[in-house]
C-alpha positions in Angstrom: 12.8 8.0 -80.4 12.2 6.7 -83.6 7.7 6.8 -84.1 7.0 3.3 -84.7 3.6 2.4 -84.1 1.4 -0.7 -84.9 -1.5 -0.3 -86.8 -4.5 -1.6 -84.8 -7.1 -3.3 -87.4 -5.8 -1.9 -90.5 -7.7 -4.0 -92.8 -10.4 -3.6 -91.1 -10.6 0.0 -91.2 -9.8 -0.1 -94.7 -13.3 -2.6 -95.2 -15.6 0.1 -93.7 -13.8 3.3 -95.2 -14.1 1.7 -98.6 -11.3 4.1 -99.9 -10.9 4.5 -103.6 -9.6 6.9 -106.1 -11.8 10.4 -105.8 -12.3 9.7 -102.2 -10.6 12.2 -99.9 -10.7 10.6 -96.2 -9.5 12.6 -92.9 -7.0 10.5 -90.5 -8.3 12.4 -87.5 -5.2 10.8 -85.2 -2.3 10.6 -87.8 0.0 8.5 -85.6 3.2 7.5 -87.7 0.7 7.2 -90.5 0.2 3.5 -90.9 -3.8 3.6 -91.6 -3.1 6.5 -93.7 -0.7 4.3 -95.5 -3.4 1.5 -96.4 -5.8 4.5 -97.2 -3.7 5.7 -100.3 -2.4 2.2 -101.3 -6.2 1.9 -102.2 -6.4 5.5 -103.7 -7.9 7.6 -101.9 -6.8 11.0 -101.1 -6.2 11.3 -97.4 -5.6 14.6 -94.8 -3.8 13.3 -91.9 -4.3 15.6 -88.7 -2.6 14.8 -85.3 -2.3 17.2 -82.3 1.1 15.5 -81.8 3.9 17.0 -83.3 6.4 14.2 -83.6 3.5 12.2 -84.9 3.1 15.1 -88.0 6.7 14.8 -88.6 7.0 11.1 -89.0 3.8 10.6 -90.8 5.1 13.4 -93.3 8.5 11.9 -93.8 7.1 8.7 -94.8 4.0 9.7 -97.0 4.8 13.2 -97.6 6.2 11.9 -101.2 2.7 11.1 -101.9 0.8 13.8 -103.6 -2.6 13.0 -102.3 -1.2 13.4 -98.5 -1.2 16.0 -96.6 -0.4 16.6 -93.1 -1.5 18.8 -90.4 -1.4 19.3 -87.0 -4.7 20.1 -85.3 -7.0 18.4 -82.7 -9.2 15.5 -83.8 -12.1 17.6 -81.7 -11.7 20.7 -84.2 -11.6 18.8 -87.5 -14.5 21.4 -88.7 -12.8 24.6 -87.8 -9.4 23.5 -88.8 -10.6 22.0 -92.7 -13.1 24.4 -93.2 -11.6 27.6 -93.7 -8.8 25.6 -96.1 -12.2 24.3 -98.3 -11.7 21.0 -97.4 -15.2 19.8 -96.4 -17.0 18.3 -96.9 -15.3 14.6 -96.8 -15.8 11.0 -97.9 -14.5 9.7 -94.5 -13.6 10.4 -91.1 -10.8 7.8 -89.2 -10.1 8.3 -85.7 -8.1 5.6 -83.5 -8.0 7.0 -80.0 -6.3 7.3 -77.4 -2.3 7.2 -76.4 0.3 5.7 -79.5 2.8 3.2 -78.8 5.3 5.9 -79.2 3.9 8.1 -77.3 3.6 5.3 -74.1 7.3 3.7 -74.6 8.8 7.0 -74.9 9.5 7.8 -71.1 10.4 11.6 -72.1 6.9 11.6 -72.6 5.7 10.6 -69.3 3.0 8.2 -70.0 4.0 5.0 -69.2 4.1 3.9 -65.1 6.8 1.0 -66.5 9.7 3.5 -66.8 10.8 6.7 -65.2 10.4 10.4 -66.6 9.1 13.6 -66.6 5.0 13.6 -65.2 3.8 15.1 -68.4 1.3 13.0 -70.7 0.5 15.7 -73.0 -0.1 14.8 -77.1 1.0 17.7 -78.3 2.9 20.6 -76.5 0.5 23.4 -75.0 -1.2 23.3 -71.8 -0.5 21.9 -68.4 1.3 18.7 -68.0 -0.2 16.0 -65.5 2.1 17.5 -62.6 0.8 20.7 -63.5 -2.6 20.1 -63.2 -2.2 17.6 -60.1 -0.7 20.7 -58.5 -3.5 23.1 -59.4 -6.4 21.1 -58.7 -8.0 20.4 -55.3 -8.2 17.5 -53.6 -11.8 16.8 -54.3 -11.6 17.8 -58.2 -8.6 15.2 -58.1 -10.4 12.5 -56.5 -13.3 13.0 -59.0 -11.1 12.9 -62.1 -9.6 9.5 -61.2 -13.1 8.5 -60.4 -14.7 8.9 -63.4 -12.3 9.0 -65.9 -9.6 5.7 -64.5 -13.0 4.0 -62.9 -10.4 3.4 -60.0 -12.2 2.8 -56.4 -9.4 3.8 -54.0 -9.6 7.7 -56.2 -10.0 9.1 -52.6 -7.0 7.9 -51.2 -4.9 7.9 -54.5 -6.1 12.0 -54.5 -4.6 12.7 -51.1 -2.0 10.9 -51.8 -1.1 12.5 -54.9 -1.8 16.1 -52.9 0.5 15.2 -50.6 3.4 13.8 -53.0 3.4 16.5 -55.7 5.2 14.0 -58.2 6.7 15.5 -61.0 8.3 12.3 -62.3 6.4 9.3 -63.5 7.9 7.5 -60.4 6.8 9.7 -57.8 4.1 9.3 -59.1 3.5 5.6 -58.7 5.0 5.5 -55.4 2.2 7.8 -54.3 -0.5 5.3 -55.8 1.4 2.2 -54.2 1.5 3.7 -50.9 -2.3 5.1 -51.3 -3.8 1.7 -52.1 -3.7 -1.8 -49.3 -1.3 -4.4 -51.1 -3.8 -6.8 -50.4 -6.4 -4.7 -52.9 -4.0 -4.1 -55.8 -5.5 -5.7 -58.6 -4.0 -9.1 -59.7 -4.3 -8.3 -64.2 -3.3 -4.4 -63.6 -0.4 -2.8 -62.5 -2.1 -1.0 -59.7 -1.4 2.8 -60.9 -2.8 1.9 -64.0 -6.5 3.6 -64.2 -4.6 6.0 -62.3 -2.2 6.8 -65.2 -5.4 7.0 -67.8 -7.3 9.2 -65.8 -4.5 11.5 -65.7 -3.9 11.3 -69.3 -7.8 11.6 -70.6 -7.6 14.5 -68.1 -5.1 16.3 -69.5 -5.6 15.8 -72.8 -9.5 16.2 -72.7 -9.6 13.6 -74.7 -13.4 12.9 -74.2 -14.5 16.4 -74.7 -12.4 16.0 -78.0 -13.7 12.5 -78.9 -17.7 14.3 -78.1 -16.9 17.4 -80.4 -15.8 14.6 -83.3 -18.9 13.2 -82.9 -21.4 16.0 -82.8 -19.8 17.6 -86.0 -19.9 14.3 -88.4 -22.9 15.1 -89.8 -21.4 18.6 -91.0 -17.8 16.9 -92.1 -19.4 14.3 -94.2 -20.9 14.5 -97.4 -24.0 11.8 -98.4 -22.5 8.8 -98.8 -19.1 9.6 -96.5 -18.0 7.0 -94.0 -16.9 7.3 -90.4 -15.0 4.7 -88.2 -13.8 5.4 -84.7 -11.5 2.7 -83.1 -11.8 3.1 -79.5 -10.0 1.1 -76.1 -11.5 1.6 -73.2 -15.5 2.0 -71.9 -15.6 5.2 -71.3 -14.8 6.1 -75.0 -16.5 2.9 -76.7 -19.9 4.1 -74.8 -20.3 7.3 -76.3 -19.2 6.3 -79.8 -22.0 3.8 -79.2 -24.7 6.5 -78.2 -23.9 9.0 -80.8 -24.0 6.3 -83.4 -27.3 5.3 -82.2 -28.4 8.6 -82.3 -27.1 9.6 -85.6 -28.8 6.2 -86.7 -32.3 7.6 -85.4 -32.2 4.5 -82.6 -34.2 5.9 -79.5 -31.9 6.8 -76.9 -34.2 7.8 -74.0 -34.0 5.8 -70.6 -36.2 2.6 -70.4 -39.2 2.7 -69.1 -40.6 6.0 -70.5 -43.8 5.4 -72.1 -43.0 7.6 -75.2 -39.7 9.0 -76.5 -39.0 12.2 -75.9 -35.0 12.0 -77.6 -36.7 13.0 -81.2 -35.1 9.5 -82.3 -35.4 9.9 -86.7 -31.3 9.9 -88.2 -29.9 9.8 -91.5 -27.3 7.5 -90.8 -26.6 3.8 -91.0 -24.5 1.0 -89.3 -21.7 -0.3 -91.0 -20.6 -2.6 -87.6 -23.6 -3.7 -86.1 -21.5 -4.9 -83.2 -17.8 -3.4 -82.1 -15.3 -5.2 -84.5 -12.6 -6.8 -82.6 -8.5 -7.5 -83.5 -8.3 -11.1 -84.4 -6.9 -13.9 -82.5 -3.6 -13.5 -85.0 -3.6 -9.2 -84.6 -3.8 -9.7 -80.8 -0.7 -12.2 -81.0 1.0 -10.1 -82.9 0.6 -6.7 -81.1 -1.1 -7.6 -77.4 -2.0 -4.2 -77.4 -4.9 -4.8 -80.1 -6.5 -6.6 -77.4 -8.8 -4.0 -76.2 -9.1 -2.2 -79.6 -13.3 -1.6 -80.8 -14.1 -0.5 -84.1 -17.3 1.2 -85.1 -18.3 3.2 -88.4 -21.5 4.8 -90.0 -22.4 5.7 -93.4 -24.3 8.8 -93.9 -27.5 8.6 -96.1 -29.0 12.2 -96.1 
């Protein structure tokens, strides 16, 4: 398939990045390169960096003309290991827009998507275990618990035994497992019912969190004074800690209410650039429905 993706909130990322020429800014999650694209068209120099193959390979063949682009593949959770030792850091800007690409989803080779039929796989790049793999290997318990915290989905018990029980190794199987693991009268009426099902699996497999918390806690080493970060996010479980690391980073106290001091060691040398989550217009979300659930937020380091 051809890797056509539609940039969620492309001017808006461009607003808070502020790129110009002598700025170098890191695309932590490449994609097919389109916020990359409005990054150079204001001249900054830009490293693009997606774990996805495919994703390397388009981007490349449609900036790679550009000599302040370069591409390469790594995991947005090891930005620091994977610039350093090429003397890339620090930067003026990070850019991360998380989670799965539009490619990626209407791809069914890929094994995303529960609208289409294919191989149960969901991984972003190519190592490691795909979902079937890992459904196979886990207990029941350990499977339960994934789709519990990480799809939010309330019938994770059942949908776990199910799943046990099926050993799906298509997308379909798959699905057919959640149907017959949830009451018809509970599927929801706005979600296809597999759906937090599908996005545990996916965050599961991809560690996408423990990537997304790795991002975070190494900013303040990738960014030189002055240097930007912006992190789009879609769903809670991502837009929550992007929230709390923000707030720590901007010295905000974190600690639980209700202590009588704070104890977090609140005191940052950060800054908001969004002091709420930026949301895709009206016109975006017509556009691409997909923008719907998109949250931006960026930072500006100060010392």
């Amino acid at each position: 398939m051809e890797y056509a993706h539609q940039t969620v909130l492309r001017d808006e990322v461009v607003d808070v990045l502020a790129p110009t020429a002598g700025r170098t800014i890191v695309d932590a999650t490449l994609g097919g390169g389109g916020h990359a694209e409005a990054l150079l068209d204001r001249g900054a120099t830009v490293i693009g960096v997606d774990r996805d193959p495919s994703a390397v390979a388009a981007a490349t063949a449609r900036l790679g003309g550009r000599a302040t682009f370069r591409a390469l593949r790594g995991n947005a959770g090891d930005l620091e290991a994977l610039l350093a030792p090429l003397g890339l850091l620090p930067v003026d800007g990070v850019l991360a827009d998380l989670g799965v690409s539009s490619p990626q989803l209407d791809d069914p080779d890929r094994g995303f998507s529960f609208q289409g039929d294919g191989p149960l796989d969901m991984r972003m790049g190519q190592e490691g275990q795909t979902a079937a793999g890992a459904i196979a290997a886990a207990d029941e318990a350990t499977l339960a618990r994934v789709l519990r915290e990480l799809g939010e989905e309330p019938f994770a018990g059942p949908i776990a035994r199910a799943l046990k029980g099926a050993q799906p190794t298509t997308t379909a199987a798959a699905v057919e497992a959640v149907k017959r693991a949830v009451p018809r009268r509970a599927w929801p009426e706005r979600l296809h019912v597999a759906t937090r099902t599908f996005q545990a699996l996916r965050i599961w497999v991809n560690d996408e969190l423990g990537a997304l918390e790795r991002l975070l806690d190494s900013l303040p080493r990738l960014l030189r004074l002055g240097g930007r970060a912006a992190i789009i996010s879609f769903h809670s479980l991502e837009d929550r800690r992007v929230k709390q690391a923000f707030r720590a980073l901007e010295g905000r106290c974190t600690c639980p209410p209700g202590l009588p001091v704070c104890v977090c060691g609140a005191g940052g040398s950060f800054r908001p650039l969004t002091r709420k989550a930026v949301k895709a217009s009206a016109a975006e979300v017509e556009r691409n429905p997909r923008s719907r659930s998109a949250r931006l937020r960026a930072v500006e380091r100060l010392s």
